[in-house]
C-alpha positions in Angstrom: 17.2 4.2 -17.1 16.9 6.2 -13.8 14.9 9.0 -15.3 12.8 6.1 -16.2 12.5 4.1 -12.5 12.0 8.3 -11.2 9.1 8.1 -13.3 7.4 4.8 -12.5 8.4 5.6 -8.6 6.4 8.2 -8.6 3.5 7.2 -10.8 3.5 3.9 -8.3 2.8 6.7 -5.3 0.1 8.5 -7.4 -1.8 5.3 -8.4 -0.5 4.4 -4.7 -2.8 7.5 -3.0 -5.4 6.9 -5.6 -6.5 3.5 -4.6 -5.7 3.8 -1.0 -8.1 6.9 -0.5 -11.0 4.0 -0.8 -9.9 2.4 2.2 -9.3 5.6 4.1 -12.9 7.3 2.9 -14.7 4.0 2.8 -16.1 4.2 6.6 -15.8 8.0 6.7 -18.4 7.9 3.5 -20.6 4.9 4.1 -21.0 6.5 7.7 -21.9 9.9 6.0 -19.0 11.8 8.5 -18.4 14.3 5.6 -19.3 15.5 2.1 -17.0 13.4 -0.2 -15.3 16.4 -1.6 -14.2 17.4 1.7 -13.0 14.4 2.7 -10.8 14.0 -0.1 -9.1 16.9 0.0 -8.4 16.8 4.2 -7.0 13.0 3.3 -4.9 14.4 0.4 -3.5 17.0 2.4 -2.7 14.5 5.1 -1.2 12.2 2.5 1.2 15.5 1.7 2.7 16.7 5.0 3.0 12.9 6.8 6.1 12.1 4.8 8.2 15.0 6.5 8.0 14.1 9.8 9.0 10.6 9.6 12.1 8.4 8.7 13.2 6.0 6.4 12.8 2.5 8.0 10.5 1.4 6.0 12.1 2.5 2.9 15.4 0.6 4.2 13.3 -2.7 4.6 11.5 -2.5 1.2 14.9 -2.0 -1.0 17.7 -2.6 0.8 16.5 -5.5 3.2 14.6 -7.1 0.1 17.6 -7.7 -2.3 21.9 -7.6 -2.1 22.2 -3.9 -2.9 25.7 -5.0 -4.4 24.2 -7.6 -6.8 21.6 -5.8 -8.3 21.4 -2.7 -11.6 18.7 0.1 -12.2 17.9 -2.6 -14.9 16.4 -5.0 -11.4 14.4 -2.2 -9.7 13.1 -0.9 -13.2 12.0 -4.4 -14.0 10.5 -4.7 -10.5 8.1 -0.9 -11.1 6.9 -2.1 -14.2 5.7 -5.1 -12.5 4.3 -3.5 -9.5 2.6 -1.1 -11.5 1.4 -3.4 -14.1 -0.3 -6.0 -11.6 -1.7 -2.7 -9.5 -3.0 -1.8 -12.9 -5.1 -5.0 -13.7 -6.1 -5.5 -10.2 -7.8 -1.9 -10.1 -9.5 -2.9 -13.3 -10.4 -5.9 -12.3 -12.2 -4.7 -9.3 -9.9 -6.7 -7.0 -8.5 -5.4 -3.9 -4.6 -6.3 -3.9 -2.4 -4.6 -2.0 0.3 -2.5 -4.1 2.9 -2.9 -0.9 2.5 -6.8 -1.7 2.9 -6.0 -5.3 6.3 -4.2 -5.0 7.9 -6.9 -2.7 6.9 -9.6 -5.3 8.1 -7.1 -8.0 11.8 -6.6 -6.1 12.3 -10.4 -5.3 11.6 -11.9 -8.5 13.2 -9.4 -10.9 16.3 -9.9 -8.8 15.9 -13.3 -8.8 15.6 -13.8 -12.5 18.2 -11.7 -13.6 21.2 -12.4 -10.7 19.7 -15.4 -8.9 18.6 -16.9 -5.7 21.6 -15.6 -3.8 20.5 -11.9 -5.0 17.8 -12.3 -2.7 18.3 -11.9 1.3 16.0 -14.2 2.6 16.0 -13.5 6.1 15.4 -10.1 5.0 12.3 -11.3 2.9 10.8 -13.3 6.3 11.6 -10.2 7.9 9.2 -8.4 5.3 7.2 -10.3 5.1 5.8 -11.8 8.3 4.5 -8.5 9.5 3.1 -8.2 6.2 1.1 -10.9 6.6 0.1 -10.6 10.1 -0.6 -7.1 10.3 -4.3 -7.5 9.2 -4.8 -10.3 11.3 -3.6 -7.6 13.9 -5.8 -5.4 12.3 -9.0 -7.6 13.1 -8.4 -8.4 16.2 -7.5 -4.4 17.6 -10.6 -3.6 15.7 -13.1 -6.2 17.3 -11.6 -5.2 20.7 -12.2 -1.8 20.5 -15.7 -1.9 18.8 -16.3 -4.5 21.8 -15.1 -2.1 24.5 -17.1 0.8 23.1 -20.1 -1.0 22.6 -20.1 -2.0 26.6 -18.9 1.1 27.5 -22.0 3.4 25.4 -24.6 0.4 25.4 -26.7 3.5 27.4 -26.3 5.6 24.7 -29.0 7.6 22.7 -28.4 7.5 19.0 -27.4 11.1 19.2 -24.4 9.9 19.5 -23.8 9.4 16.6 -23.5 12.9 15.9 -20.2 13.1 17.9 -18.8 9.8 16.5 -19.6 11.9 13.0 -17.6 14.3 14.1 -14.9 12.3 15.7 -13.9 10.7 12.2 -12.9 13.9 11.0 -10.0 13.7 13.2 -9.5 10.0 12.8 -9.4 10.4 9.0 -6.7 12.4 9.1 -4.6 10.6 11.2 -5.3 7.3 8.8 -4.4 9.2 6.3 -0.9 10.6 7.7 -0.2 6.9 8.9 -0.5 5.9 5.8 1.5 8.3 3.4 4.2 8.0 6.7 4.1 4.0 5.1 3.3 3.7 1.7 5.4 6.9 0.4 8.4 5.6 1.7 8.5 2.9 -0.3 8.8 4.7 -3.8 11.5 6.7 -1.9 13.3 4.1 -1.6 13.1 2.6 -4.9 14.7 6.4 -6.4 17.4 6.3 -3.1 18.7 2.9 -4.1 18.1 4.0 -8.0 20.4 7.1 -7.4 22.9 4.7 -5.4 23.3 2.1 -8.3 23.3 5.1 -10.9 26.7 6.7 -8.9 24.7 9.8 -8.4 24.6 8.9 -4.3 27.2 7.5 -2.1 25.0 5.8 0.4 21.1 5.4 0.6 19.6 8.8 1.4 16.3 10.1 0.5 16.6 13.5 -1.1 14.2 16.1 -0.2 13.5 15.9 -4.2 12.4 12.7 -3.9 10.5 13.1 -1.1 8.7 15.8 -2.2 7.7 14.5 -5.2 6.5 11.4 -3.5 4.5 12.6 -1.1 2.8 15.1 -3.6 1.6 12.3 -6.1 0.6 10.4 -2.8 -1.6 13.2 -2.3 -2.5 14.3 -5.8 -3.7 10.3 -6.4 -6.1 10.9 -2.9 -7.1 13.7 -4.3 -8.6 11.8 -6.8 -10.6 9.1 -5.0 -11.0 5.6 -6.2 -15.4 5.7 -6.1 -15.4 2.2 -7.4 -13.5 0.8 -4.4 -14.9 3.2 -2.0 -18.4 1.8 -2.5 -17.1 -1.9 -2.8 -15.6 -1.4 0.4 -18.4 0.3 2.5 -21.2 -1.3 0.7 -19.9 -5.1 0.6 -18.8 -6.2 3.7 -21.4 -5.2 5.3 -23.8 -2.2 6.4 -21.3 0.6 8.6 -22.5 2.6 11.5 -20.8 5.7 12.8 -20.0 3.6 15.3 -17.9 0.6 13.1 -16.4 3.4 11.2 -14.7 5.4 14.1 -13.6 1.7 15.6 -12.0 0.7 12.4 -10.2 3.9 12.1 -8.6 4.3 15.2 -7.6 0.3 14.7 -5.9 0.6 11.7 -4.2 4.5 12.5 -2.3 2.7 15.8 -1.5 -0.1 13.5 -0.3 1.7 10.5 1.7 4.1 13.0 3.2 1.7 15.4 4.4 -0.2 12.0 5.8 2.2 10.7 7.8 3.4 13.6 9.6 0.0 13.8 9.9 0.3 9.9 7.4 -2.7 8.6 6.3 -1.9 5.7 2.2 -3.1 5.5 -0.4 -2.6 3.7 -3.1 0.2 5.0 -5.8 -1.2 2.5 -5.7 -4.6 4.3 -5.5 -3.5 8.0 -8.1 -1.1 7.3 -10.6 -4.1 5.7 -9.9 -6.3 8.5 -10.4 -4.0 11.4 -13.6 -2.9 9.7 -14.8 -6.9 9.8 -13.3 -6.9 13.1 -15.8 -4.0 14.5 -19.1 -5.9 12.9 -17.7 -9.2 13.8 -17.7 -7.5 17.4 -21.5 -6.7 17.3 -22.4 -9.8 15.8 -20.3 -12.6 13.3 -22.8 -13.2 10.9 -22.8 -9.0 10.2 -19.8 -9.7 8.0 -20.0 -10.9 4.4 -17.4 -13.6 5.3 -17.6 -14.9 1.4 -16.0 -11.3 0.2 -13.7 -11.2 2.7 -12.5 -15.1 1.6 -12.2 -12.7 -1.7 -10.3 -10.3 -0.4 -7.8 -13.0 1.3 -7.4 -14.9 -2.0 -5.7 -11.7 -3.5 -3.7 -10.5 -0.8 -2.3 -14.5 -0.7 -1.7 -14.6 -4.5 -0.2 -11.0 -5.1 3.5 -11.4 -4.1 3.8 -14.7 -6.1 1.7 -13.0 -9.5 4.2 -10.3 -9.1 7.2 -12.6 -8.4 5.9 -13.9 -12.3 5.2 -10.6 -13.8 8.6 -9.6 -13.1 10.4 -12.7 -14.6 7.7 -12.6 -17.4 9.2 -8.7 -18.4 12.2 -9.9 -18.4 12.5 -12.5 -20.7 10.0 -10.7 -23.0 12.7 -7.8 -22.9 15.6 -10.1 -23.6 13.5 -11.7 -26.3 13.3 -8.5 -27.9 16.6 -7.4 -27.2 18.0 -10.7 -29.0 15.8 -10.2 -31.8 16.8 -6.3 -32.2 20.0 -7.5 -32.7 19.5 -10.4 -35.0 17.8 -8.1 -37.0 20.6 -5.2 -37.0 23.1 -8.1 -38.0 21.2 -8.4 -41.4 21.0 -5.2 -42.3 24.6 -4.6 -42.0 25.4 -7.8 -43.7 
């Protein structure tokens, strides 16, 4: 059962990189900052180092402030992976753009709910969680359409030349996107294996190996590697048409967001934040730039993810007791 939840942990960081690099590369590619190639690889190596040099607030607030640590089995948090990865799964084929952060939160909560109940659940913990979640792309829109507002006064003398710098600039702003990111998103399969090796009496308290945070961070980056070209042109073709200019703005928004986030260990979704701080630098230039009807989209899935997961998760585990009770109805006759 824990080689098991290892596994899904760190497929969930892989798939995790994979769809993410889309929101990272979308303004970086639509603005035509770098070859795609390129960019992948400077975002994947990003994705790598960023996990080293933080901590593991984030990966506290996923697991341990989710859920009664002392209530719950591998059994919950395996249940709660195969949910988040399923729903991640469909979404990504489905073209829609959930958030796998929302998708792991409903996967915790309603396995643990399911299987040891309401009081399993910590639901201060959950508003904790959750609020930021939430709010964070609202955040998002709002840096973003302050910034692309301040830069538009500030270069409104500007030749279009200027572009060539901004070009330039979003090499460096990649990057840091990117390490903001992995410093978010990775921690959360880390702490799905620290808790794992916790409940399995392989660790006395919730620490994140260097193992496990190796291997994290490398299918974080292996998954960017990758690039996720469907959501990449969704993203920087749909919402609407992205200057240099946008791109840069929306970049910087969402890096300070991510980062500041992540130091006060709120786990949030970079996909989101980066979306809404790109409609938050059009919106700045003019509020009819912005496909509003796709972002409605966008908002629809973000709302419905936690509860679809909540389902998935209760939906797995009465299909596995199902089984399990006809497995041994079965057995019974046979050794009748």
């Amino acid at each position: 059962m824990l080689s098991l939840l290892v596994g899904l942990a760190v497929f969930y960081a892989f798939f995790n990189g994979y769809r993410d690099s889309s929101s990272i590369l979308a303004g970086v590619l639509a603005s035509r900052a770098m070859r795609p190639r390129v960019a992948l690889l400077l975002v994947a190596a990003a994705e790598l180092v960023a996990p080293f040099l933080v901590g593991s607030a984030v990966a506290r607030a996923v697991t341990t402030g989710l859920v009664d640590a002392a209530t719950i089995t591998l059994r919950t948090l395996v249940i709660a992976m195969e949910a988040a990865t399923l729903w991640s799964i469909f979404c990504w084929w489905r073209g829609i753009p959930a958030s796998s952060t929302h998708a792991l939160i409903g996967g915790v909560v309603g396995a643990a709910w399911i299987i040891h109940g309401p009081q399993a659940v910590i639901g201060p913990g959950v508003v904790r969680v959750v609020l930021p979640l939430l709010a964070a792309p609202f955040v998002g829109f709002l840096v973003g359409f302050l910034l692309m507002g301040m830069m538009v006064m500030v270069l409104s003398g500007a030749t279009p030349r200027v572009n060539i710098l901004f070009r330039r600039m979003q090499i460096f702003t990649a990057i840091l996107l990117a390490m903001s990111n992995s410093a978010n998103d990775s921690q959360k399969s880390m702490g799905i294996i620290a808790l794992g090796l916790v409940l399995a009496g392989r660790a006395a308290s919730f620490e994140i190996p260097l193992w496990a945070l190796a291997a994290c961070a490398g299918a974080m980056a292996l998954g960017a590697s990758r690039g996720d070209w469907r959501q990449i042109r969704n993203l920087g073709g749909k919402v609407f048409r992205i200057r240099p200019l946008n791109a840069l703005a929306s970049q910087a928004a969402s890096t300070g967001v991510v980062f500041i986030a992540s130091a006060l260990g709120m786990p949030v979704s970079t996909s989101h934040i980066v979306s809404t701080s790109l409609m938050g630098s059009g919106a700045a230039e003019r509020v009819n730039k912005v496909r509003w009807q796709v972002a409605a989209e966008m908002a629809t899935a973000w709302i419905l993810t936690i509860p679809a997961t909540m389902a998935v998760s209760m939906a797995i585990f009465l299909a596995s007791d199902g089984l399990r009770a006809i497995s041994g109805d079965i057995a019974h006759l046979l050794t009748r």
